[in-house]
N, C-alpha and C positions, 0 to 999 in steps of 0.2 A: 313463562313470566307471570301471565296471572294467578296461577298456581302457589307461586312465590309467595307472591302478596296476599292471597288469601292465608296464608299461615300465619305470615308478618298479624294479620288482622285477628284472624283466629286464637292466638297467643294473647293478642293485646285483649280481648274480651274474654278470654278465660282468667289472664290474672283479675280485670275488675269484677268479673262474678264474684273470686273467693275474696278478693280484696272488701266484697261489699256482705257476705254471709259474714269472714269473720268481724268487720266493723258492727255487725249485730249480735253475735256473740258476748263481744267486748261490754257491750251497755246491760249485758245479762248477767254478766258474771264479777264478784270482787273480790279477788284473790291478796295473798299476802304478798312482799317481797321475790319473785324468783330468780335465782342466779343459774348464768345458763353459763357452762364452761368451755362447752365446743359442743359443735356438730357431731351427728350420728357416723358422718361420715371419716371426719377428721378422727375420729375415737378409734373405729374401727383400721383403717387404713392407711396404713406406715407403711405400705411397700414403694409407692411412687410419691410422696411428702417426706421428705429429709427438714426437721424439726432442727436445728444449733443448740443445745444446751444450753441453760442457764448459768452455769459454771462457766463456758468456754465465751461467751456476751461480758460476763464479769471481770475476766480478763485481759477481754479488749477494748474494755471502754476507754482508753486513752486512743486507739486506734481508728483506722477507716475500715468503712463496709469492705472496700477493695480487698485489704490484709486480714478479713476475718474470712473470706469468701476463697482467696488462694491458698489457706494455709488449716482450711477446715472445710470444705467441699469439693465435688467434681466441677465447680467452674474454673474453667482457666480464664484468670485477670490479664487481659490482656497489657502492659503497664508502660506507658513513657518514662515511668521514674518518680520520686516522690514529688507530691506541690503541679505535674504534670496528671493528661490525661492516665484514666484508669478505663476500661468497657471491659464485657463479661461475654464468654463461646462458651456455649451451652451447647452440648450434645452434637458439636461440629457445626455449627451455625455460629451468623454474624452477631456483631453487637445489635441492629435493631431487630434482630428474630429472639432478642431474649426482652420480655416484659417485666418491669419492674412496678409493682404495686406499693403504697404507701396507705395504707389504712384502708384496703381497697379502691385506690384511685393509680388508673395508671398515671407515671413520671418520667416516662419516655417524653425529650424536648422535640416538639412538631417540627422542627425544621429537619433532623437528620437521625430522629427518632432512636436517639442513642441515651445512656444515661453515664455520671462519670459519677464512677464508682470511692474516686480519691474526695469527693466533695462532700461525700456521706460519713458524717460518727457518728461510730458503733454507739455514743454517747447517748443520742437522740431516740433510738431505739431499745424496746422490750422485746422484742419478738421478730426471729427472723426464720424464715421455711423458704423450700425450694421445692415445689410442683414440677412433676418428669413426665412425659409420656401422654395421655388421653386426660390426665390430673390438670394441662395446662390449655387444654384445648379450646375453656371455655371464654379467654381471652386471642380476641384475634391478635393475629400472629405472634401468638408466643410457640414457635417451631423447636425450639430447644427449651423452653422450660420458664416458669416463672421465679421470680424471687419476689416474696412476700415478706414488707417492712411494715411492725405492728406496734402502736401504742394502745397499752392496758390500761384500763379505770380500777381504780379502786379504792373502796371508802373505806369510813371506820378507823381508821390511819393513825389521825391524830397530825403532828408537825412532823416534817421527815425534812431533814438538811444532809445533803450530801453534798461533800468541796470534795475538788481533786488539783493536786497542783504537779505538774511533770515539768522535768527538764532532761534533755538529751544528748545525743552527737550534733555538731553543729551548727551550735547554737540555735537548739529548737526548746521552744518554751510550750507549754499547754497548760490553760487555765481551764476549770470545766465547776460548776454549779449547780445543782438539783435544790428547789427549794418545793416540797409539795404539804397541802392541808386539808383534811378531810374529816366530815364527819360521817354520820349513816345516810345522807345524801345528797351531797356535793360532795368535789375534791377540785381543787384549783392545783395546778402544776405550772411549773417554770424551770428551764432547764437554757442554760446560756453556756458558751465555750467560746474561745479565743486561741485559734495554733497558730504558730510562726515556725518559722527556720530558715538561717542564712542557708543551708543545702549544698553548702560549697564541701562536699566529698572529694577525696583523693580518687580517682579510678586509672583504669589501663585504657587509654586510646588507642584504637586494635587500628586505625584509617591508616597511618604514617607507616611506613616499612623503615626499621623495625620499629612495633609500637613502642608507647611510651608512658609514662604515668603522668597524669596531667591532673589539674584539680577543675571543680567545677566552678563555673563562674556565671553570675548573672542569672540563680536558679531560686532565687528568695520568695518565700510567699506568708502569705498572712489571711489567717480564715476565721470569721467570725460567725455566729448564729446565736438564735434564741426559737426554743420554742415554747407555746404558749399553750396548755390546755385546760378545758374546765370541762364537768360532768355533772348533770345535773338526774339522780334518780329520782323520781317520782309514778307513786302504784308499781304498776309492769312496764313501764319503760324507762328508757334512758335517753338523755341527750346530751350530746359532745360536739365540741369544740376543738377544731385543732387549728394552731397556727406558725405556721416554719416561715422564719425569715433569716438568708443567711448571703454574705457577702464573701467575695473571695479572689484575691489581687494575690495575680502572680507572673513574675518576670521566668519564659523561658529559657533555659540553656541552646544554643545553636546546636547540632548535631557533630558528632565527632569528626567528621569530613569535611565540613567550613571552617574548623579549629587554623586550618594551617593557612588559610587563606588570608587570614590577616582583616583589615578594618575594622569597622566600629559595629557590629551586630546589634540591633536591639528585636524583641522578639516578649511581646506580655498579654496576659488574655485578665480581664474584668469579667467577675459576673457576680448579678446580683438575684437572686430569686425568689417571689414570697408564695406560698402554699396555704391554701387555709380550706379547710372541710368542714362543713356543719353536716350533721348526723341527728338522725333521732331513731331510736330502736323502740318496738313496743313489741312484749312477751307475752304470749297469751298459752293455756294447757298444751295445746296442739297444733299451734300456729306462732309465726312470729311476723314482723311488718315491719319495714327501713326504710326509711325518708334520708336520702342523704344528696347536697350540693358540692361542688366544689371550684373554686375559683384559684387559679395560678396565675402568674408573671413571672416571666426570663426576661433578664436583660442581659446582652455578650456583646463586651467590645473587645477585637482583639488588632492588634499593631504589630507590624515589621518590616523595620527597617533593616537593609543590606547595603554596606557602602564598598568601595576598592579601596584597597589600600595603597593606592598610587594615584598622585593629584590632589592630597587635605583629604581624603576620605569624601572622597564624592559618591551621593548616592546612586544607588543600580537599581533597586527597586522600592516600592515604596504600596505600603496598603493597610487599611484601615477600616475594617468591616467592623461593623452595629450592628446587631439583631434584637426585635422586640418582637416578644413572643406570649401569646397570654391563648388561656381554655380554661372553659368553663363545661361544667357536666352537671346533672340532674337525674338521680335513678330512683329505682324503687325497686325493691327485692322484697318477696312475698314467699313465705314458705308457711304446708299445710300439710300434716300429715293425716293419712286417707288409710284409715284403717289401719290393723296391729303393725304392716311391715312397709307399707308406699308411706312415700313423702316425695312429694310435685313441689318443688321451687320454679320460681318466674321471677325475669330480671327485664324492668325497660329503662332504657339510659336515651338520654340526647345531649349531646354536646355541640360543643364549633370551635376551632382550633382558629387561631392569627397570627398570620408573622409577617413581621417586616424588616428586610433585610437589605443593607448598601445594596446586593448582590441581584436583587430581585427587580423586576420591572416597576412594580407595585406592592400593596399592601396583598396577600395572600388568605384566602377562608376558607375553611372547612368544615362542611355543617356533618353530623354524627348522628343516625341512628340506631338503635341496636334491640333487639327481643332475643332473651332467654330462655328455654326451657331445657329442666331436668327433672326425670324423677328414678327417684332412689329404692331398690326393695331391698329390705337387711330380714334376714331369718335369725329364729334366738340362735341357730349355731356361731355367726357373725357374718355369712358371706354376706358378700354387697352389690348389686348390681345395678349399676348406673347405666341412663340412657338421656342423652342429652342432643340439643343443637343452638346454634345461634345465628339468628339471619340479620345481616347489616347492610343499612344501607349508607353512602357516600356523597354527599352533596346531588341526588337525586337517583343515584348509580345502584341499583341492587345489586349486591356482592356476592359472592360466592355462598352457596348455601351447605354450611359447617357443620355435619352431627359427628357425634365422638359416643364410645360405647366403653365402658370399664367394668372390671369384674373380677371380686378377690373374696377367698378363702380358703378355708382350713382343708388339706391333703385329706380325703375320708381316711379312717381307721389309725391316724396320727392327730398328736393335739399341738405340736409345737412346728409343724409344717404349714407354711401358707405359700400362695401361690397368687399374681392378679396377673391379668389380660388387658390388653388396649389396645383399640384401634381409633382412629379420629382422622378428619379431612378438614385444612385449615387453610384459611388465606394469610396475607399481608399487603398493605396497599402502600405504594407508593411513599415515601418520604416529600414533605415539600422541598427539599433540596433537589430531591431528583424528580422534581415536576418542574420547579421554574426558576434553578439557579443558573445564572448569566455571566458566561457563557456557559452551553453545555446542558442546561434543562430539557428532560423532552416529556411532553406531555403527553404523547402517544403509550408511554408506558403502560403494562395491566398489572394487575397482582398477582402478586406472586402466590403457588400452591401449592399446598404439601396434603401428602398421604402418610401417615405415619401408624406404625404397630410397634408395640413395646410387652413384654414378658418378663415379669420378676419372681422370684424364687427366696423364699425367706423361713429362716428355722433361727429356732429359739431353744436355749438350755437355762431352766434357772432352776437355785438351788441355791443354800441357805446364805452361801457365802458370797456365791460368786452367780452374778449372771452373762450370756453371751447371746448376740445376736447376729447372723450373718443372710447378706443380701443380696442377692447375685440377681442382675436381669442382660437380658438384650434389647434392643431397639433398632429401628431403621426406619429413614424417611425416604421417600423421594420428593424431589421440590422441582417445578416446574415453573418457567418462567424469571430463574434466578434474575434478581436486576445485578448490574454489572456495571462500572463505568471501568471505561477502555479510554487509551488517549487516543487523536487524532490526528489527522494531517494539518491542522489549523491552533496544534499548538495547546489543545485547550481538549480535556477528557468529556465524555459523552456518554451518559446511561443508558443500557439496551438490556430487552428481555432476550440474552443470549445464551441462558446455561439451562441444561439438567443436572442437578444437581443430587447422587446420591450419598447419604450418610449413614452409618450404620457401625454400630458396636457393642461394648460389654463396660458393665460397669460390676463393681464390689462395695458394699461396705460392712463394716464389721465395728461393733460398739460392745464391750466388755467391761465387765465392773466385779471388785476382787476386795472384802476385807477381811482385816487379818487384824483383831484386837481394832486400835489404835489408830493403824494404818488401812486408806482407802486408797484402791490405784483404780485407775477407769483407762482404757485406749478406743480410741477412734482410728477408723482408717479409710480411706477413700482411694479411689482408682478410679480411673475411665481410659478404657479404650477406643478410641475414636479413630474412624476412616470415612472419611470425608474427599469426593473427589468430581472432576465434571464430566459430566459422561454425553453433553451434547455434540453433533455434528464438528460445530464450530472448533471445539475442541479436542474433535480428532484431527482438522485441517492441520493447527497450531501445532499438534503435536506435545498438546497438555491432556489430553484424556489419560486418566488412571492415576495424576500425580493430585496426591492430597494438597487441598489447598491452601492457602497461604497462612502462615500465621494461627495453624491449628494443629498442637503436639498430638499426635499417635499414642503416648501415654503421658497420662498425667496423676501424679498421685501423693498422697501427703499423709500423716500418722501422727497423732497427736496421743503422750505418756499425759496424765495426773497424776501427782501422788499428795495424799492430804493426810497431814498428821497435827491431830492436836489443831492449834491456829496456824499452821503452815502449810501453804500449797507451792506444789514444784510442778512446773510444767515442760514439755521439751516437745518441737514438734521439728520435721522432717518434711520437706516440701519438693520434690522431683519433678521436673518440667521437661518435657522430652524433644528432639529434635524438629526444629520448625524449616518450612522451608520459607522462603522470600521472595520467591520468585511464580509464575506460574509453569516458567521454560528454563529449562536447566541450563539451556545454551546461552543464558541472556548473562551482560555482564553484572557481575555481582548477584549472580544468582545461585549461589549457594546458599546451603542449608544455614542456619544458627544450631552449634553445640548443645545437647542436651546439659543440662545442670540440675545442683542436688541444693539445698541451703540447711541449714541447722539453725533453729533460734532456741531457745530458753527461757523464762523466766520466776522469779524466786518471790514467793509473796508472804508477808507476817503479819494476822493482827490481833490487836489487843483492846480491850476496851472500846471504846468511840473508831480507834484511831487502826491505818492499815499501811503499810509501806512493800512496793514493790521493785524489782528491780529486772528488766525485759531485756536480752542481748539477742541480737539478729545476726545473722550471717556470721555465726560464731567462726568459721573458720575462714573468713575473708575470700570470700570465692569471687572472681572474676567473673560478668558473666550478660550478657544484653537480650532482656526480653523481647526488647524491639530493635533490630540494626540500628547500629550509632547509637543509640541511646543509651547514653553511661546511668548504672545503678550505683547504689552506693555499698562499698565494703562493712565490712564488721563496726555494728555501730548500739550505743544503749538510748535506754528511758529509763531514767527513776522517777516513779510518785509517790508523793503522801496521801493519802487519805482520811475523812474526817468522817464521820455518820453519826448523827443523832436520831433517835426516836422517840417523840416526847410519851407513846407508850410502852416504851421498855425502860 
């Protein structure tokens, strides 16, 4: 334990040494404007960072994170349905083992450390990346992988307006607005949107023997937002502002097994939540320096009502949970590079999470500490070798103490062959839900731990016309400690560190680009093989050991065509979801598997001058098919939008 802390101490006195050379540096030297465009790291290293194309963002900007993240990556979205929950299984892991960053701030909500993925437009977003393997280790508990959500500065601009107006299948509207202005140092942004949809879809209700087709009812929502940014450069550094405030009212559908039951259902979740980051970056030849805050609030109310339909619809249950949720953080990230091939980065963060919840005894806190260290050596051939750790501590608790090692380059006596290595050891702490929700919190919980090693293999062909990239790795964790809640004899489910938990599989992807005159085609392709299963005691008693677990497809893979000719792009993508199971015990009732399924969407884009019009079909061939039991999708459905863009310098 003392040992610990001496590091903890260690770290925090080496970042203020270089913190205090380079502040002296700074008053010796005045330099011009420099623009820095990524890391040594990020430059070099695309075997474990999956970057989304700019082109394939373009096309979804009428859409959510959730449909750009299922139908262009190895995450499987896990989906209740449109206007319903969205979360994300990363590399056979839960939704709160996958971290989601926003301008580097985690956005996991404190109480169940989940993120919903249907509440995010692509709209709001410049930049989306996916961290795999020892890539994401430097955030605690991201076990499967991070997703990185990123807004760009940039001046010299001039006035930029962009409108979008969409209209759908059932009766879904979308308004969306980009208004930005900048000179060579400021730029002021504003970006606002407005979705609806009654949601009432035709589907198959698979509950009733024989099913039936039913329409959807009581499934309407309406989602608003604005975000807010400014940037102020001045010398070497920059300072930014962001600020997300976005509202989101939506009445649930019942599940397809209370359809038949008859009464009066109601069932709707509120939430309101504002985000706001200050930042200031300073750039120096050999060094750079970041001051950044950030302050959040969640608000969740969600209602349901259950009545009989015998006696006036007299109520049967009844519940109405509040949650008020707010964090706040404060870091500093220091980076120095030390001679032709190191560079030492240092990161210290403190935060404290709050929530309060009907559910909970009291008001609930979490104080945060956290010290970083990595340092990088890169040789002129490009290899790269990382060596990092992070020690955290927990409202006084020393955590697990986390190092991660990465290491990528070029095949010798080949140039278009790469190869990287990872190994890393990671925690995850508790959820406040699974600390002190009522009934059923246990606070005796530990955290959860993982050992993780990953292997990627990447070759490249380019050539005048055409280029090809293909990316084959393996991975496998083991997790110790899995938390679990289980139901009980008292009616009510209960959290327990009762699983070993091991994961482990293959992924591919393949990104290709082809012209011909006139005509540009590009394809993407994505797979993941995932075996995921619990390998503790307990459940060999149960008689669950070796069956993958719930709600996590064995394959999942999707392929995305472009083709761009002239001011026309055609798009077509193919999205394969593989067979899930439901259950943990096959003996249990209704504990069969859910049908693998395939989807086809398309969309057809034209523009001209200012102006741009597109035309998006989803589930072209009307497939039947439920992500989550009972949970009806919707069949073959469109979006058309107009588009506007001005540039006051073009």
């Amino acid at each position: 334990m003392k040992c610990r802390y001496s590091l903890l101490f260690s770290v925090f006195l080496l970042q203020i040494t270089f913190l205090r050379s380079g502040a002296q540096s700074l008053d010796t030297l005045q330099l011009q404007q420099v623009e820095v465009v990524a890391s040594s790291a990020q430059d070099t290293d695309n075997l474990s960072v999956q970057k989304i194309d700019q082109a394939i963002l373009k096309v979804n900007k009428i859409n959510t994170i959730a449909n750009l993240l299922q139908q262009n990556s190895i995450v499987f979205i896990k989906d209740y349905g449109p206007g319903s929950l969205a979360t994300a299984s990363f590399r056979g892991t839960t939704a709160n083992h996958t971290q989601v960053l926003w301008n580097g701030v985690p956005v996991n909500a404190p109480n169940n450390g989940q993120v919903d993925f249907n509440r995010l437009p692509v709209f709001f977003v410049d930049e989306a990346q996916l961290a795999r393997g020892a890539q994401s280790a430097s955030q605690q508990g991201g076990f499967g992988g991070l997703i990185m959500l990123n807004n760009q500065s940039v001046f010299d601009e001039g006035f930029q307006l962009d409108l979008k107006q969409a209209v759908g299948s059932f009766n879904s509207l979308g308004s969306y607005a980009d208004f930005s202005w900048s000179n060579n140092k400021v730029q002021l942004r504003t970006r606002i949107f407005r979705s609806s949809s009654e949601n009432d879809f035709e589907y198959l209700n698979t509950a009733p023997i024989p099913a039936k087709k039913m329409k959807q009812q009581q499934a309407d929502f309406v989602d608003k937002g604005v975000l807010q940014e400014f940037h102020w450069q001045k010398g070497q550094g920059i300072l930014s502002f962001y600020s997300w405030h976005q509202w989101n009212d939506r009445n649930l559908p019942p599940i397809m097994t209370n359809l038949e039951r008859g009464g009066n259902p109601k069932e709707r979740q509120d939430d309101r939540f504002h985000r706001n980051i200050l930042s200031y970056k300073s750039y120096w030849p050999k060094a750079s320096l970041e001051f950044k805050a950030a302050w959040f609030a969640e608000f969740q109310n969600y209602f349901l009502r259950t009545t009989s339909n015998y006696g006036g619809y007299e109520t049967v249950s009844l519940i109405e949970s509040k949650n008020n949720l707010q964090f706040w953080q404060q870091e500093i990230n220091f980076s120095q590079e030390l001679g032709k091939h190191w560079t030492l980065e240092t990161s210290t963060l403190i935060g404290r999470q709050t929530a309060f919840s009907t559910y909970y005894d009291s008001k609930k806190q979490r104080d945060q500490l956290a010290l970083r260290l990595k340092m990088s050596y890169q040789d002129k051939k490009g290899s790269l070798l990382e060596l990092g750790a992070h020690q955290d501590d927990t409202d006084g608790q020393l955590m697990a103490f986390s190092p991660f090692a990465h290491f990528s380059a070029t095949i010798p006596g080949t140039e278009r062959w790469q190869y990287a290595v990872g190994v890393s050891k990671n925690y995850h702490a508790p959820s406040l839900n699974d600390l002190y929700w009522y009934p059923g919190g246990n606070q005796n919980l530990m955290a959860e731990k993982a050992l993780q090693a990953d292997f990627s293999l990447r070759h490249e062909i380019r050539q005048q016309r055409y280029q090809i990239a293909i990316t084959a790795g393996l991975y496998a964790s083991r997790i110790s400690d899995w938390i679990q809640w289980r139901p009980t004899a008292y009616r009510y489910w209960v959290p327990g560190n009762i699983s070993m938990v091991f994961a482990r599989g293959a992924e591919l992807f393949l990104k290709a680009g082809f012209s011909h005159g006139k005509f540009r085609h590009s394809l993407h392709v994505n797979y993941a093989f995932t075996r995921t299963t619990d390998e503790s005691p307990l459940a060999q008693i149960d008689n669950t050991q070796g069956r993958q677990l719930i709600y996590i497809p064995m394959h999942h893979a999707n392929a995305l065509y472009q083709l761009n000719f002239n001011d026309w792009q055609f798009s077509y993508t193919v999205v394969y979801t593989g067979e899930r199971n439901t259950s943990l015990n096959e003996n249990e009732f209704y504990g069969f598997a859910l049908p693998a399924y395939t989807l086809h969407h398309g969309s057809l884009m034209k523009s001209w001058k200012h102006f741009s019009a597109s035309l998006q079909l989803n589930n072209i061939f009307n497939r039947d098919y439920q992500a989550i039991r009972w949970r009806a999708m919707p069949g073959r459905n469109f979006a058309i939008a107009l588009s506007y863009h001005f540039n006051s310098n073009h």
